[in-house]
C-alpha positions in Angstrom: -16.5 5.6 18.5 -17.8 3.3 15.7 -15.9 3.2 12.4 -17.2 1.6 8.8 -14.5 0.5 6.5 -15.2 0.5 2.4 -12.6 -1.9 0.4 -11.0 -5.2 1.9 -8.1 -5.3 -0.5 -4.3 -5.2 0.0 -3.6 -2.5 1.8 -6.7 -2.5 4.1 -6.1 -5.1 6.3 -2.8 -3.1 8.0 -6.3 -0.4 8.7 -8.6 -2.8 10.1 -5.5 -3.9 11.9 -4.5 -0.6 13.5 -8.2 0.2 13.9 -8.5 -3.0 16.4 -5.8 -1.5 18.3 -6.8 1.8 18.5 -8.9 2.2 22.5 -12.7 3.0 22.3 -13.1 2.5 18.6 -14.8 -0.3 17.0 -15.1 -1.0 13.2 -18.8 -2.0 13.0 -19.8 -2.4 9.0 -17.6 -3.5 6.2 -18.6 -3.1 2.8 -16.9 -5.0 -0.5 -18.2 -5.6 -3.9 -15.6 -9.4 -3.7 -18.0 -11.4 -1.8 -14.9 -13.8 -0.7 -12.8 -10.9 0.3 -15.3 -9.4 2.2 -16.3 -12.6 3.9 -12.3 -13.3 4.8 -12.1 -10.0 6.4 -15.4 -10.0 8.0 -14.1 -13.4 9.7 -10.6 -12.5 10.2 -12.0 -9.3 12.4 -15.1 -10.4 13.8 -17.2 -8.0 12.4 -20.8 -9.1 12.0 -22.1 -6.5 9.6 -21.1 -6.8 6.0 -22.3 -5.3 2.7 -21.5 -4.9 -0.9 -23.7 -1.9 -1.4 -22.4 1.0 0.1 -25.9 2.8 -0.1 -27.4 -0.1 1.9 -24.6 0.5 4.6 -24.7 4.4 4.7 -29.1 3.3 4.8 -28.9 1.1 7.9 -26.0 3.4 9.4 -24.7 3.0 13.2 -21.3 4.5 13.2 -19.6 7.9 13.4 -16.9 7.3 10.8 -16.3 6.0 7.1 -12.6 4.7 6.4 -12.6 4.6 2.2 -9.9 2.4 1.6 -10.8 2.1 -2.4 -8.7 2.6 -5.4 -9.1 6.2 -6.6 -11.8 6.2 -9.0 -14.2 5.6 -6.9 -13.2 7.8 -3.9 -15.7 10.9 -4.8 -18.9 9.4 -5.6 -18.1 7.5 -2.1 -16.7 10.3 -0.2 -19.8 12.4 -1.5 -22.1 9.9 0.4 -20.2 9.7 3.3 -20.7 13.2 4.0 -24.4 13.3 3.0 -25.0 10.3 5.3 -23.6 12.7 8.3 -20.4 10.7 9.1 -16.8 11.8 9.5 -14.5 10.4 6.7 -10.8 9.4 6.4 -10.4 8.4 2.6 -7.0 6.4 1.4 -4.9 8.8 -1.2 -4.4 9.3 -3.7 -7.3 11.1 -2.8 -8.2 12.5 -6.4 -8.1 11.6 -9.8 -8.7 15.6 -10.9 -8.4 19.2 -8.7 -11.8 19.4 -9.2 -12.9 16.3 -7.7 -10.6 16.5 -4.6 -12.3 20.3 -3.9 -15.3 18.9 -4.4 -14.7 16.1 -1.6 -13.5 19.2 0.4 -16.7 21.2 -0.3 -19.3 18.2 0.4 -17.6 17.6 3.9 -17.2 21.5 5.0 -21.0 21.8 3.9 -22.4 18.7 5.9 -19.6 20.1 8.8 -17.9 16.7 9.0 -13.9 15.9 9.2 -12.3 14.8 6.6 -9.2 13.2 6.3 -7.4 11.9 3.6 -4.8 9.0 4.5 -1.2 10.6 3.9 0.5 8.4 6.5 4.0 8.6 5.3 5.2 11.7 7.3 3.9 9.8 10.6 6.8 7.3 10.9 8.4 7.4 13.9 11.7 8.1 12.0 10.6 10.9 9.7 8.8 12.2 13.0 11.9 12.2 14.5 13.2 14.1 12.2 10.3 16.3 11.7 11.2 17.3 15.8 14.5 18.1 15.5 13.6 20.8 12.8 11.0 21.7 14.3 13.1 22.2 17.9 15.5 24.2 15.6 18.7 22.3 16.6 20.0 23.7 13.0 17.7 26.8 12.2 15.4 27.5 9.6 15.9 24.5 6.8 17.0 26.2 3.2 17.7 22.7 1.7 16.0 19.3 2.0 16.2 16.5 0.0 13.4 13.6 0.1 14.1 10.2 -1.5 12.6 6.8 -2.0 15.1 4.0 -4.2 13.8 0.6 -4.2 13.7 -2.4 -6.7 10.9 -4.4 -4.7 8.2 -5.7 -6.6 5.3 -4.0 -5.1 3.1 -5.2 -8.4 2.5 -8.9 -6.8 0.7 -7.9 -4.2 -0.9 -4.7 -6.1 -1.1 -5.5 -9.2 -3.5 -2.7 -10.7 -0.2 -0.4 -10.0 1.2 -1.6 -13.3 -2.0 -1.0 -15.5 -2.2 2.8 -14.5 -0.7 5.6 -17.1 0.4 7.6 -14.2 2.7 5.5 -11.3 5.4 6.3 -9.1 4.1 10.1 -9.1 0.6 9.2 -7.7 1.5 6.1 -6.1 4.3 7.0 -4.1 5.8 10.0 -5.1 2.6 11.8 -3.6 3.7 10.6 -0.2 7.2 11.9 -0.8 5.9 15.4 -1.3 4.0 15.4 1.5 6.9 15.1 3.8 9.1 17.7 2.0 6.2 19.9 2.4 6.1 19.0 6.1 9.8 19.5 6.7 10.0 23.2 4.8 6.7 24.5 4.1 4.4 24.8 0.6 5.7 25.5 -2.8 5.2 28.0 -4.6 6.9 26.3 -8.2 8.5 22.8 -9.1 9.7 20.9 -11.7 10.0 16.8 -12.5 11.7 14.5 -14.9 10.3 10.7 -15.2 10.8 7.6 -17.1 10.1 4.2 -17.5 12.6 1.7 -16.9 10.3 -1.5 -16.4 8.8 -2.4 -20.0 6.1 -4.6 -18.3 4.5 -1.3 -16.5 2.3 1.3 -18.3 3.3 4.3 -16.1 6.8 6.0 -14.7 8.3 4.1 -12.5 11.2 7.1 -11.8 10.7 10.6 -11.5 13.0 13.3 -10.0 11.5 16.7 -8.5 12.6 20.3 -7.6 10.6 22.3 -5.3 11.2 25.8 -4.5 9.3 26.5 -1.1 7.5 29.6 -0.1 10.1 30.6 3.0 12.6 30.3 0.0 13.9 26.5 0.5 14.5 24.3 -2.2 13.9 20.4 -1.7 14.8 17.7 -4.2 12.4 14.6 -4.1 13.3 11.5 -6.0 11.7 8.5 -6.4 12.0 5.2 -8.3 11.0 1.5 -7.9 13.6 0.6 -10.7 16.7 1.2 -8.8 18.7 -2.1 -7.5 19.9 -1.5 -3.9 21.7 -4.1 -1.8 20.9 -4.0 0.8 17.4 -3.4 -0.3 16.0 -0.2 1.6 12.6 -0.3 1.1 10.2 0.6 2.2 12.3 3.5 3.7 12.4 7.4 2.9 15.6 8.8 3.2 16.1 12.3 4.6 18.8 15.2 4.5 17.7 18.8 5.6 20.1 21.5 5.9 20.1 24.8 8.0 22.3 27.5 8.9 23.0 25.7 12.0 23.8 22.2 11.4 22.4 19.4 9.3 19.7 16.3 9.7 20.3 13.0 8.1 17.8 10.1 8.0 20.4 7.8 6.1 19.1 3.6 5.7 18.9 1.4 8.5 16.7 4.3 10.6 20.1 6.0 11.6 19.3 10.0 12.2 22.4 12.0 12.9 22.0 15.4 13.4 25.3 17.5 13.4 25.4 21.2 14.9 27.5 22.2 17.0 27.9 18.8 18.4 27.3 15.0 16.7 24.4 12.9 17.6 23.9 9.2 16.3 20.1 8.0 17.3 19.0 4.8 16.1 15.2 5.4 15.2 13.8 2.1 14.1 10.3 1.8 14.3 8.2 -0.6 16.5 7.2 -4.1 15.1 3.6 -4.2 15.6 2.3 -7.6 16.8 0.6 -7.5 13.3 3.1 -6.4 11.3 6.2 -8.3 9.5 9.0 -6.2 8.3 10.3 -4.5 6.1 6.5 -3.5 5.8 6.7 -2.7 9.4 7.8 1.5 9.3 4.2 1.5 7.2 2.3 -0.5 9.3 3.7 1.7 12.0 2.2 4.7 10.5 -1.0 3.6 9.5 -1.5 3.4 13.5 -0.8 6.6 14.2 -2.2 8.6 11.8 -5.5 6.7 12.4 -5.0 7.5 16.1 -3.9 11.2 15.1 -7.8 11.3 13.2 -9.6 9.5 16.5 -7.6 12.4 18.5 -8.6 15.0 16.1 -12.5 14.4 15.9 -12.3 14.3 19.9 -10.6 17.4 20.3 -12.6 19.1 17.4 -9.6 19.7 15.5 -8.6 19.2 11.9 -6.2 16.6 10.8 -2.5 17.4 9.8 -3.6 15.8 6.4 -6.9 17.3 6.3 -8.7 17.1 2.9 -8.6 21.1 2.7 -4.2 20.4 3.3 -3.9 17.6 0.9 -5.2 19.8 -1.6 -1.8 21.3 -1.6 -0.3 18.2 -1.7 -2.1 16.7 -4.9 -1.5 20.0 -6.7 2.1 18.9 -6.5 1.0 15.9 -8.4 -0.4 17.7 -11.3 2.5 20.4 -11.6 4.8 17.1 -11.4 3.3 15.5 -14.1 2.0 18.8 -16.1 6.4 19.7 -15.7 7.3 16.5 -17.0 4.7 16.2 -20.3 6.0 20.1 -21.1 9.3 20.3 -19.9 9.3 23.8 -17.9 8.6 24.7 -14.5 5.1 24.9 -13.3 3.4 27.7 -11.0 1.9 25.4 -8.3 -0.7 28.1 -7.8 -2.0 28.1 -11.0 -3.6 24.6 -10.5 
């Protein structure tokens, strides 16, 4: 199988990474429009074909798969080309700027019957999965209460530095991932409502936000996120967990410690793997990025669709919008109105 990858930045180097690692697939083409970033990848990967015109690439072809690992802006025109060019696409979130461009991704890959995937790869940590298998075993029933949160004072604006020029932060940043594993522990929502400030005055967008979701089944989850909160230890980059159910209760607490209490006590250190190219505390991400990528590889062989299919994230960046939409107007938001 024989992957392209569009945008050598930051965070795509933990992909190309995790795609050398990943048996019988082979990244083939990268594109960049930074000539010396593209070069330092190209050379750091040993991959032959480079381009800084994504048409050229998609014109000369040769591989089965796109990886878009752009900033957002850009991820329709390029996601739209991917599927005209016939390829399958995983595309780095947040995957839209607007509803209607994320359906339209969906549309242009359903139409040219290619997979697309959009790059949620916070609910595949090996902790949160851990968690995710207790619930789903149903050691302590059907979940009525979950909380999802993400505190941290690290300085994530060194190494990404557009982060800070952005109106809208934690929300789409970060926060987006943090919905997505509340909606994997206890279903879809049906309303929410959010709170955010800005506590950093060198940052253009919210760097906390607080969020109530009432679920579909009934469940309410309380997500809560913030890059301005001093911790010692420091926890990031680390989600913390509690889930409640009629039968006992799930804890992810710091340090990858799940306890799950029922009728019983169970202590389980769940600390992920250091990957032989990853450094911590990054590592729990790094971690992820390998298996969701492997999760997409396992999906377009078995013809199935991703966990964090475009067509699912959908639901995912509505929560987004209603977030910020409940924030600007102070009331709760229908999530299916959007």
């Amino acid at each position: 199988m024989k992957g392209a990858l569009i945008g050598c930045g930051f965070f795509a180097q933990n992909q190309l990474h995790a795609w050398r690692d990943i048996e019988g697939v082979e990244i083939v083409a990268l594109c960049d429009r930074d000539e010396e970033r593209l070069a330092a990848s190209a050379k750091a990967f040993g991959i032959a074909r480079t381009y800084t015109d994504t048409a050229q690439m998609y014109a000369d072809g040769g591989f089965d798969f796109v990886d878009i690992a752009t900033t957002v802006q850009s991820h329709r025109p390029l996601v739209e080309m991917a599927a005209q060019a016939g390829v399958h696409i995983i595309c780095q979130k947040p995957f839209a700027q607007t509803m209607d461009d994320a359906r339209a991704m969906v549309a242009a890959a359903d139409t040219a019957g290619k997979t697309l995937m959009v790059h949620e790869n916070f609910r595949w940590q090996s902790a949160i999965q851990a968690a995710l298998k207790v619930v789903k075993s149903g050691a302590i029933g059907e979940p009525f209460f979950c909380r999802v949160s993400f505190r941290s004072g690290y300085d994530v604006f060194s190494g990404q530095p557009y982060l800070a020029e952005g109106k809208r932060f934690i929300i789409e940043d970060l926060g987006i991932h943090i919905l997505d594993i509340a909606r994997a522990f206890v279903g879809d929502v049906v309303q929410m409502s959010a709170t955010t400030r800005r506590i950093n005055p060198a940052i253009k967008g919210e760097d906390v936000a607080t969020m109530l979701l009432h679920h579909e089944g009934g469940a309410t989850s309380v997500v809560d996120c913030s890059y301005a909160t001093q911790r010692r230890p420091e926890t990031f980059p680390q989600s913390l967990l509690e889930i409640d159910g009629p039968k006992g209760t799930v804890r992810l607490d710091a340090g990858y410690v799940l306890t799950v209490q029922n009728e019983s006590e169970t202590v389980t250190d769940v600390s992920p793997p250091v990957l032989p190219w990853a450094e911590k505390p990054w590592h729990n991400i790094q971690e992820s990025v390998f298996a969701i990528q492997q999760h997409f590889v396992d999906c377009l062989k078995a013809g199935k669709q991703p966990e964090t299919s475009g067509a699912d994230n959908l639901k995912t960046l509505s929560l987004v919008e209603a977030a910020y939409q409940s924030a600007e107007q102070g009331r709760m938001i229908d999530v299916s109105s959007l």
